[in-house]
Every structure is written in C-alpha cells, then in structure tokens.
N, C-alpha and C positions, 0 to 999 in steps of 0.2 A: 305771820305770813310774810313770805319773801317779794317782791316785784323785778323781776331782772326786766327793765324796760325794751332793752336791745334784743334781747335773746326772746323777750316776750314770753317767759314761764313764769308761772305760779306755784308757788309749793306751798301746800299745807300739812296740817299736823299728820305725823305717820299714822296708819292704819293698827287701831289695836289689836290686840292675838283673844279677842272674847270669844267662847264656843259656841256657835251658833244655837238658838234656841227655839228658830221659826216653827209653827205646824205645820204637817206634810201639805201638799198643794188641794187634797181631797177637803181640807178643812175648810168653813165657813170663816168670816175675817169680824171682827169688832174692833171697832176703836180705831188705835194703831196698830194693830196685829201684823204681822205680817202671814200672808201663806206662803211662803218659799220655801221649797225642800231643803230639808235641814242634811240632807244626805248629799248634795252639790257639795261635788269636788272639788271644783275649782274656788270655791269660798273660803271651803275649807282648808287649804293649803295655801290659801294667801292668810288668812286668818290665823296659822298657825306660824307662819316664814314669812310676815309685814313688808319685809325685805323684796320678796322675791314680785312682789306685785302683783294684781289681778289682769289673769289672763282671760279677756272679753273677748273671744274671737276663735273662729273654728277656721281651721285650715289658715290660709292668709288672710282671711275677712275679718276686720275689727268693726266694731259700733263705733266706737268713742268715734264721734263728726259725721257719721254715717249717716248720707243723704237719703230720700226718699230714692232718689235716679239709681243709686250704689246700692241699694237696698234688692229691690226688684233685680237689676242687674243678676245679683246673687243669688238670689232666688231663682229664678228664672231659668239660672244657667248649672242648679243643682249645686249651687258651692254651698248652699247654703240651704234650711230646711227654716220653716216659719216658727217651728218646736225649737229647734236650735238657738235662731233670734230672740224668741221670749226669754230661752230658758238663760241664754245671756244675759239681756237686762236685769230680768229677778235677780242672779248672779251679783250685778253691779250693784240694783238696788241696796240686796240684803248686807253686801261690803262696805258700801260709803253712805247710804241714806238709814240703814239701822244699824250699822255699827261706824269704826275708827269715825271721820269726821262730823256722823250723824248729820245730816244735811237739816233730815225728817222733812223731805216736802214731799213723800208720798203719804197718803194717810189711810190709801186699803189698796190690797190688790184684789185682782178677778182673780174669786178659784177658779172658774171656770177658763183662763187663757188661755192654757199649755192646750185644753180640748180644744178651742176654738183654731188653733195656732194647727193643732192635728189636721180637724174637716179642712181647712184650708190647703194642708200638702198635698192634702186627698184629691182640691178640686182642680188646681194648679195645671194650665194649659185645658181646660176644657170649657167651650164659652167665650161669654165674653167677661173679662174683670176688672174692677175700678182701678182706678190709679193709688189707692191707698192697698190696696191685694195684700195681705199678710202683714201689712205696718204695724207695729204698736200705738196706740196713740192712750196717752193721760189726759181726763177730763176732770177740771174742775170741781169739785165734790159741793154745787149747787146745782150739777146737772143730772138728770135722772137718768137710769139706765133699768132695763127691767134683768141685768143681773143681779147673784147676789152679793148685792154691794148694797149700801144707803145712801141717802143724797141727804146730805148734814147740815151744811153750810158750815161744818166747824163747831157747830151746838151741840151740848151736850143733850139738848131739851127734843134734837133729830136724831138721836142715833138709832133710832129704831124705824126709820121712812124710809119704806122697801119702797120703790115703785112699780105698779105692775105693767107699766109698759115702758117704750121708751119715750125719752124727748126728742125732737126732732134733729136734733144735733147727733144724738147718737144714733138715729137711726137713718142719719145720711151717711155717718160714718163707716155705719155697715154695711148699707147697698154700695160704698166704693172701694170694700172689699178690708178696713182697718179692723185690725184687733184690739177693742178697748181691752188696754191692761192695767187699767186700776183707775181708782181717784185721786187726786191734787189736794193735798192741806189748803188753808187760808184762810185770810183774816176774818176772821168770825163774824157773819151774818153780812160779809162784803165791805168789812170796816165799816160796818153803818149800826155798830153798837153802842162804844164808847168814846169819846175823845182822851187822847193819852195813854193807849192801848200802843204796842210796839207794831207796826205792819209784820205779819205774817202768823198771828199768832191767833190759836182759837183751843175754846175751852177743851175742844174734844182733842184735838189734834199736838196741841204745843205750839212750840215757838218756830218757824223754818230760819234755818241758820243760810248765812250767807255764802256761798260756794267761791267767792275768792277771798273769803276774811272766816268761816266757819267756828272760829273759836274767840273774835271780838267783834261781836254786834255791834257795836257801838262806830265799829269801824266802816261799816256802811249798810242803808237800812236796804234790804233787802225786794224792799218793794211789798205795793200790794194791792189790791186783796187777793190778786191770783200767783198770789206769793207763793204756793208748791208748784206750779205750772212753770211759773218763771225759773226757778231753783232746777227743777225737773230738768231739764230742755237743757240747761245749760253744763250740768252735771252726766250729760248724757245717760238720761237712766230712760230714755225714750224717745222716741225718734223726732215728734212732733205731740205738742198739748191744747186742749183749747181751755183758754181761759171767758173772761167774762169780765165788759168794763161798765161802770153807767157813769164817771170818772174818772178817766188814770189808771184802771185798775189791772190793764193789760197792757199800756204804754211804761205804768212805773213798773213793775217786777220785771218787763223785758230790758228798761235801759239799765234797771239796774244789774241786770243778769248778764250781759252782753250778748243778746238774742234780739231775734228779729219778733217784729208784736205788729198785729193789722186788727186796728179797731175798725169794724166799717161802720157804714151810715146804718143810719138806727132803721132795720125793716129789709135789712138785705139777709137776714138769717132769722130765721123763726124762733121767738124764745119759749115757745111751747113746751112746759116740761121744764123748766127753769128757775129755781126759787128766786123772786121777783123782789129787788129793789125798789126799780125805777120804772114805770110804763114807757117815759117818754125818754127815757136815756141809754134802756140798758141794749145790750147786747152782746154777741158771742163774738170769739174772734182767735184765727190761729197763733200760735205763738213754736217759733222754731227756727233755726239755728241759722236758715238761710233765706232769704226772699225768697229764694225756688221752691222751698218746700213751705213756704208760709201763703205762695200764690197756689200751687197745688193742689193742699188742703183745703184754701177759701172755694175754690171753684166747686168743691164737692158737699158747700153745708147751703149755696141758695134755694133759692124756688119762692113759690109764692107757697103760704099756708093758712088754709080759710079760718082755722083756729085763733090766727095773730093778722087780724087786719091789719097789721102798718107794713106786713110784710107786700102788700096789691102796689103801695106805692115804687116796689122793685121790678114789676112788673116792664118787660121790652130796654131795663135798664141795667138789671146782675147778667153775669156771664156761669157760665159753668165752667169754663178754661178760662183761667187767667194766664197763663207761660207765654201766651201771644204778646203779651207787654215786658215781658223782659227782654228789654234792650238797653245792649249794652252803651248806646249811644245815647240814651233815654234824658243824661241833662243838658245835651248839645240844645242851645235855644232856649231853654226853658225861664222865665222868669217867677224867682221866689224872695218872698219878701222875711227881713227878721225885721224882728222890735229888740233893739237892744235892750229896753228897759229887764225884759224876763232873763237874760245876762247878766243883770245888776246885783251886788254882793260883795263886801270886803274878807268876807272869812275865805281863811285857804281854800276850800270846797269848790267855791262861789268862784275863784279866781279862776282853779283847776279847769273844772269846767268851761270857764269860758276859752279859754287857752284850746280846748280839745277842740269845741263849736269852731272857733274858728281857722283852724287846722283843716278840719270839715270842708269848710266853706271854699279855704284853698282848694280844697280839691275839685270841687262844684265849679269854680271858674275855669279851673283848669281842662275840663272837657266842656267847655262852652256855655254854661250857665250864668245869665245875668242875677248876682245876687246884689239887693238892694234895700237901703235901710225904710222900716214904714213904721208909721204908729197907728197901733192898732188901739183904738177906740176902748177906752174901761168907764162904764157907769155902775154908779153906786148907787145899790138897789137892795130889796128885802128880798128872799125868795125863800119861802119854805119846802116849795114844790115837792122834794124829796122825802119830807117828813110825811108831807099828805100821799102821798103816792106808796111809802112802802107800807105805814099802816094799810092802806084799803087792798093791794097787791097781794100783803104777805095775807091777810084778813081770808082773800081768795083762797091762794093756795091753799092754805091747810085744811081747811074745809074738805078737798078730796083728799084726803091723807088719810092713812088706814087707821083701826081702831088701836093699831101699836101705840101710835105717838100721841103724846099723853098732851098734846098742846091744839088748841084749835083756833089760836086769836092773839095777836099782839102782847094782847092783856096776860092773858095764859102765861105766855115766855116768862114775861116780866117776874110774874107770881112763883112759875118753877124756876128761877134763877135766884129768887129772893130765900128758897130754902135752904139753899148751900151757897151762898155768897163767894165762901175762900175757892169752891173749886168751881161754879159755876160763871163765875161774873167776877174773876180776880180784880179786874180792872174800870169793875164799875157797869153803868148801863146805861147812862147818863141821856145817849141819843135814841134809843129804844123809848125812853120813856118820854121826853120829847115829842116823839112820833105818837105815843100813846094820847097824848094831851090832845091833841088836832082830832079834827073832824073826820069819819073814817069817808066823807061823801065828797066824790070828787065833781060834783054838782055847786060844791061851798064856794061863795062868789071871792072869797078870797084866795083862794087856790086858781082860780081859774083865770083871776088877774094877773095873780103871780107869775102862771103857765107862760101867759099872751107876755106880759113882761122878759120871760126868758128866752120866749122867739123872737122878739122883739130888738132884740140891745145883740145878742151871743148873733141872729141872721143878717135882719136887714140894716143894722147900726154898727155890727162887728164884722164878722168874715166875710161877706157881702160884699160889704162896703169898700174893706182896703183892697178885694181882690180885684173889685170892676174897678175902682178909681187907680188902680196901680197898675193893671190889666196881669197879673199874676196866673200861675201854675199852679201853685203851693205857697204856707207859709211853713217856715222853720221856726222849731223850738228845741230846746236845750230839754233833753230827759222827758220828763210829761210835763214841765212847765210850761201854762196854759192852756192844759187839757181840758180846764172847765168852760173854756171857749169852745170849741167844737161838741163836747158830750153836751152841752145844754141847745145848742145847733139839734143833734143830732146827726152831726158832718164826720167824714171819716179822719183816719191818721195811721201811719206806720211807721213804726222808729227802728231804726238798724243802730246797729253798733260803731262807736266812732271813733273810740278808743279810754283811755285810761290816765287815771289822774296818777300822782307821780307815789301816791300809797295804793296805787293797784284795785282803784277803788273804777270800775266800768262806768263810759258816759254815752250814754245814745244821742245819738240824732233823729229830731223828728218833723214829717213831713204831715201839714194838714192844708186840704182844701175845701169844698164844696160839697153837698150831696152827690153819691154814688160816681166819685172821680176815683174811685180804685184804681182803673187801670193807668190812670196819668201816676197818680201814687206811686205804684209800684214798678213804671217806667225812672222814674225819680230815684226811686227808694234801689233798686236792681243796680243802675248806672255808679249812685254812689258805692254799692257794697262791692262792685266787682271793680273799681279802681282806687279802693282805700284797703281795702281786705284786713279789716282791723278787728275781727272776732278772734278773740284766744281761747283756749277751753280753760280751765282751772284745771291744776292740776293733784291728785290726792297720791302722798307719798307715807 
C-alpha cells in the first residue's frame, strides 16, 4: 500500500480479472455466499478490463461518499431509483469485498433487497417517509432480522438461527423507510471467545481485511468486533451500518476504519433481538462515514421497549432527531479533558498517534475549546462481570432459537466446537470456557459485587469525578483507548476521524462524557469533523 499524505490517496492492490461466480439474486445465501447477479455488467467488465475501473454510479450519481442528504436528493429527484442504488452497492460489494482486494466484511446479502429496493420506488412520494427511505443499511450479523438471512455471530455452531421476527434495531430501521442489504462479518461471538484471536475474524465468516492495508494485516488491525461494519462503511459498499459495542467494539473498527462510530448510553436502543454479551454494557450504535448520517441514523433506533427495561431509563432523555446539534460552532466554549497517560508509548504507532491527537486538539482550540490536561482515576480491581453475564444472556437467548440450531447453552457451543477444533475453534476457546466455569445466576454475591464495584470505580470514582471536579463537556481519547471506562459506565462516546499515521494506517478521535449527553457529543464530534475534514476513502485500483 502507497500513502501519498499531501494528495491524501490510497492505492491498493489492482482488482483481479476472476469470473464472477455469485448465485442469481432469487437464491438463498449460506455462509459467505454471495447472492449478486452474476449477469451485472458493470462487474463484469471491470472484472475483465481491472484497468478500466468500477463504474458505481448511474447517470452523474456515484455512491463512493454518498451521504444519506445526496442519497434522497437523488432519489427524490428521479436521478436515481432505490433498485439502481442496491444494484450499485452489490455491484461494488461483488468487485472489491469478493473479489480483487477481497475486503470480506460482508458475510450474507438479502435476497430479498433488489424486491425491497422495488416496493420502495413503488411507494416514493406517497405518505409520509422516514429519513432512512430507500438507504441501504448493513447490520451486524448478531442482529436478527426476520429476512432470509441468519444471525450468526460469526459461529459456525449459528449458522442455521433464522429469526422469525425482527430485533428491534431492524425494525426501526424499517418504519424509517432503510433497506436492510445484508449482514456485517465479525469477530466471533463479539471477540468474547478467545484471547489471541486476530480482530475481525470468525469461524463462519473469515478473516476482514483492512481496507487501507487489505493485503498486510499486520499493517494495521482492523478493529473489532464490528469489524465488517467498520470495513463496510468505509469501503463504501453501503451507505450506513450498525454495529454493536459492550467494549470498543464500535469505537475500535470505526477509528480504525476512518468512520464516524456513536456508542450510546447503555438503554437508549433496545437490544431486543440481539445475540447478548453484556446485559449491563452492550449496545447498538450507528457507524458511518459522517456525523450527519451517524446523528441521522441514531434518531431513528430509540424509544423505550418494555421487552429491555434499561431502555425506561431513556425515557424524556433520547431524541428522535438528532441534526438539531450539529453545529458547526459546537467546540466554541466547550471544555474537555485528556489524560495523557492513554497517549503514552515509545513504538512508532504509539508516537504516530499521538502526533495525530494532537493535531486534533490544535484544531479544538482553534474554534474555541478549552482543552486541558486531567487524570483520570484507574483502580485495580477483579471483575468478572462479563463472564457471568454472557453465560447467563447467551444461556437465554438460545433457548428461543429454532429447532435448526443444534446449540442451546454455552456448554453446547463449547462441546460442538470441540468436534472440529481446526475449523471450528482455530483459535482456541479459552474465554468461552471461562464463562463456562462461573455460575450461570446472576443472584451469585460475587457477581453482584463485582457489578456494584464496576459502577462504582468506571461512575462515581471515574467519569464523574474528573468531569464535576474539572467542570468538563467531554473527555478525549486516542482510538477506543479507554473505552472500558465508559462501556463499564454505560456512558456514551463518538469517534470521528483525525487523521493518519505516516504508514497510512487511520487514527480517530474520541469524545466521551456522561449518561445520555449525545447531543453535547455530537455537537463536539460535528464541529471537529467539519473544520478538520480529515476522512479519506481508500482507494481500490
């Protein structure tokens, strides 16, 4: 991979001349299959002339950076059909995520989208229609959809968990008018399998390759666990994704992606329908290319849902528009605090990075932000939390899982993984079993110490503390470092794009403060993206 810094292009490895081999769009998907018409022309002649490049785009309208705003625009104004849009992305997908750089962070499409993408030009100006109206949007493939698609987590041991309805993610998606077009690869079971497992990678799916390094992993990890979401988004293979954090897991694949990632407070999106980590951490959150289409999106996944009590505590406190806080003056005033410790590192990385951050920061003061150094509070403590909590979650879930899926209990997995080691469990299982070991009752006074300990130290001892004693906005971090201070909070975070280290390797910046300060967030987050404008796409040659 090339990095021209000035010019700000990326070039990766040329597109190979393979013949395409997808089943037509009428076909059902397994695995990694794709369903992309193998009869697309425009694949096919990039495919064959590598040279000539892939044409995304009908009449003047291209995708590649296409906002949600430019989206509708075109639609709206007949440039463009919602069948057209799809049939674009698939287009791209089938070019750079299954074939030449093989990105692989899609891991199923909807047969069903080209129909969906149809009824929608059908229904186009009649009504009233969500702000998502014909989008495509990628979900994380631990989110249910009652298409036919599975919700996997990346397991071999789910590849057959149809759901017969939706989650509630997908089914806000759809009352605001988004065309789910497929599932997101990622780190298998939310990177809560094994330790020393590479981020992005799962038994079902593979490995997701890095979209500004695609051919040396090694050259920067990719992020994860919503490691095809993040890849996704930034590759342009879809307009907006949502991913899923209960640590890092939608902060790291976006900084690493150079995309914009909105973790919110844990209970402002219902995880109903959700294959469950963390009770007390996890949550959903957009992931896309700009604050505007990441504020967008967020507005249209709240509400309260009586199925997910912690969702009551959002109650008089979520918005359903967030656009109302992007301002462009948004860091005029604001005071936010670093800890330079999470900046600390002598390897070139470590250096890079901080060099980016504070580049950043320049710019933060430069439209009016008091940035100030704090120390934020770290105790050293046990916490298993995680372990008791995905036992007894995941214990749930499967239990309503159809008579397909051959697994109904932690134990199960463990057992069907241990059949086929080499392709089930390449990497071991280490934290599965782990979690096996623990009590699955989350009544066990050691869990519930543990709990009270993690609100305890991460609320009223951690973020609390340096924001009232400093009287703060936000604090800053480098990438998701110190994302396990807010996810054990359950406090939000958004990280935008900051720029790049001098190997072309992407560094976000990330903003976290208190319960349900989204919109200060994204006042923040907005102000820096539009007077740094440091997102680049990658580029596939």
């Amino acid at each position: 991979m090339n990095f021209n810094k000035n010019a700000k292009v990326f070039v990766t490895l040329s597109l190979c001349s393979a013949i395409l081999t997808a089943p037509t769009l009428s076909s059902a998907n397994s695995g990694t299959e794709s369903a992309i018409s193998k009869n697309s022309t425009a694949v096919e002649n990039v495919l064959k002339n590598p040279q000539a490049g892939l044409a995304t785009g009908v009449g003047t309208f291209q995708i590649e950076e296409a906002t949600i705003e430019q989206i509708q625009k075109a639609l709206q104004s007949n440039q463009i059909t919602s069948v057209e849009l799809v049939q674009m992305y698939l287009d791209r997908i089938e070019a750079y995520d299954k074939n030449g750089p093989k990105i692989n962070s899609v891991l199923t499409i909807n047969p069903d989208a080209l129909k969906i993408a149809a009824e929608m030009d059908k229904l186009r100006g009649k009504g009233k229609q969500g702000p998502l109206f014909g989008v495509p949007v990628l979900l994380k493939d631990n989110i249910d959809t009652k298409d036919n698609m599975p919700t996997t987590a990346g397991a071999i041991a789910l590849k057959d968990n149809y759901a017969s309805e939706d989650s509630w993610v997908a089914k806000k998606l759809r009352d605001a008018g988004a065309i789910i077009l497929g599932k997101a690869n990622m780190s298998e079971w939310a990177y809560f399998m094994t330790s020393g497992a590479p981020s992005g990678y799962s038994g079902l799916g593979g490995q997701v390759l890095h979209p500004y390094g695609p051919n040396s992993f090694a050259a920067g990890s990719v992020g994860g666990s919503s490691s095809g979401s993040g890849a996704s988004i930034a590759s342009n293979f879809a307009t907006v994704a949502i991913g899923t954090e209960t640590s890092g897991s939608i902060l790291s694949p976006s900084s690493a992606n150079s995309i914009v990632g909105i973790k919110p407070t844990v209970g402002l999106i219902s995880r109903t329908g959700i294959i469950p980590l963390s009770m007390s951490q996890d949550t959903a959150g957009p992931m896309a290319r700009t604050v505007t289409d990441a504020a967008i999106t967020l507005g249209t996944l709240t509400g309260v849902d009586p199925t997910d009590p912690i969702t009551a505590t959002s109650e008089g406190k979520a918005l359903t528009d967030y656009t109302k806080h992007l301002k462009l003056n948004g860091l005029k005033g604001a005071r936010i605090g670093v800890d330079y410790s999470y900046l600390s590192g002598t390897s070139a990385s470590r250096i890079e990075e901080k060099r980016v951050i504070e580049e950043a920061i320049e710019v933060m003061k430069a439209q009016g932000a008091i940035v100030e150094e704090v120390t934020i509070p770290r105790h050293n403590y046990t916490s298993n939390v995680l372990y008791y909590e995905f036992k007894h979650n995941l214990n749930d879930y499967l239990k309503k899982t159809s008579d397909a899926v051959p697994v109904k209990t932690l134990e199960d997995i463990i057992a069907f993984n241990e059949e086929d080691p080499e392709v089930r469990m390449k990497y071991g299982q280490t934290i599965l079993e782990r979690s096996q070991n623990l009590s699955d009752s989350l009544d066990d006074p050691t869990y519930l110490q543990q709990r009270t300990d993690d609100i305890k130290y991460s609320r009223e001892l951690g973020i609390d503390k340096v924001m009232k004693e400093n009287n703060l906005d936000a604090l800053l971090f480098v990438n998701n470092r110190g994302a396990s201070l807010p996810a054990k909070a359950g406090y939000p975070s958004i990280t935008v794009p900051a720029g790049y280290t001098n190997t072309g390797m992407p560094v976000g910046v990330t903003f976290s403060a208190m319960a349900y300060s989204e919109p200060r967030l994204i006042e923040l987050a907005y102000s820096y993206e539009q007077h740094s404008k440091e997102r680049v796409a990658p580029v596939f040659k």
